[in-house]
VMD Tcl script that draws the C-alpha trace (Angstrom):
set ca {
  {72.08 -64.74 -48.47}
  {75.54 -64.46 -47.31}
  {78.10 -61.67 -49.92}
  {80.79 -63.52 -51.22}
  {84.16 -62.98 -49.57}
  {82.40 -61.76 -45.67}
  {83.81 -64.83 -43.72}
  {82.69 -62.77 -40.46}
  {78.77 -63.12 -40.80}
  {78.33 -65.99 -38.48}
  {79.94 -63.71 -35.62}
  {79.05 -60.18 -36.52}
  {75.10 -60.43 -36.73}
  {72.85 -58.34 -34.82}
  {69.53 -58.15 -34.22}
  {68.03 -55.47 -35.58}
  {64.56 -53.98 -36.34}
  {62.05 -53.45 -39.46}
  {59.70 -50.42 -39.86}
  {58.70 -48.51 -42.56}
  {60.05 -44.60 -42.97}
  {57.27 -42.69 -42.73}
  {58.83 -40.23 -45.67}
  {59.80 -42.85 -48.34}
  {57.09 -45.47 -47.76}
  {60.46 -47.81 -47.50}
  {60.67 -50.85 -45.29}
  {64.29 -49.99 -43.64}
  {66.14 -52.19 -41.27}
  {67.77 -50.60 -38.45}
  {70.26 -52.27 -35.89}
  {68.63 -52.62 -32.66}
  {68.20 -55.26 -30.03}
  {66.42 -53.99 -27.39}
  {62.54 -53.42 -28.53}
  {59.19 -54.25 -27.22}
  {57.70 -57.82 -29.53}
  {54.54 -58.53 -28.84}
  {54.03 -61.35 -26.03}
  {52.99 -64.95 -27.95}
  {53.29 -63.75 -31.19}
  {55.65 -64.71 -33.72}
  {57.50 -62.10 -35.32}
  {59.87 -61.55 -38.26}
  {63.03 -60.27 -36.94}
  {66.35 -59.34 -39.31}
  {69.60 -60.64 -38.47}
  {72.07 -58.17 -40.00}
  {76.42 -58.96 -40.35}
  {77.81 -55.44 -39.10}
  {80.90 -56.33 -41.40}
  {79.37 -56.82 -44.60}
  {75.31 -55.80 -44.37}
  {73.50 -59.10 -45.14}
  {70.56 -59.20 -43.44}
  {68.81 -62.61 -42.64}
  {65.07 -62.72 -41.62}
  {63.98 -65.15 -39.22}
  {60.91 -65.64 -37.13}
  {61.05 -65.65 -33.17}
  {58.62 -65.98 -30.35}
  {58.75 -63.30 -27.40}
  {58.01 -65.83 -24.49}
  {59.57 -63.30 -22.06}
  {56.02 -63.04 -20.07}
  {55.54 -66.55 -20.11}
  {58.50 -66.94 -18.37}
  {57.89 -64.09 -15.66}
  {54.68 -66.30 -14.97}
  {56.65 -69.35 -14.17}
}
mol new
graphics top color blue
foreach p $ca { graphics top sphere $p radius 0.5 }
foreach p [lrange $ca 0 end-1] q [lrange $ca 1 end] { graphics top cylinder $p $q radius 0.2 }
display resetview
């Protein structure tokens, strides 16, 4: 959900990353995208503004070897 008064969200999201710190237990989101998904597998992926913080969760599909193939 978008914070009210961030008109930049639709321009400053990045991909980013979920995994859980191995200290806390926590499921943290960390900006980063460049990462290994699993081939053919859909994953849940966080979209994060870099003005404001709010993070969106979508699902994608890595196709990338699929494509290789073709």
């Amino acid at each position: 959900m978008k914070k009210p008064g961030c008109s930049k969200c639709s321009e400053a999201t990045l991909q980013g990353r979920a995994y859980f710190d191995s200290e806390s237990g926590l499921l943290c989101v960390a900006i980063e995208e460049k990462y290994d998904k699993p081939v053919g597998k859909k994953v849940l992926v966080p979209f994060i503004c870099t003005n404001c913080g709010t993070t969106e969760w979508k699902t994608i599909e890595n196709t990338e070897h699929d494509e290789e193939l073709n």
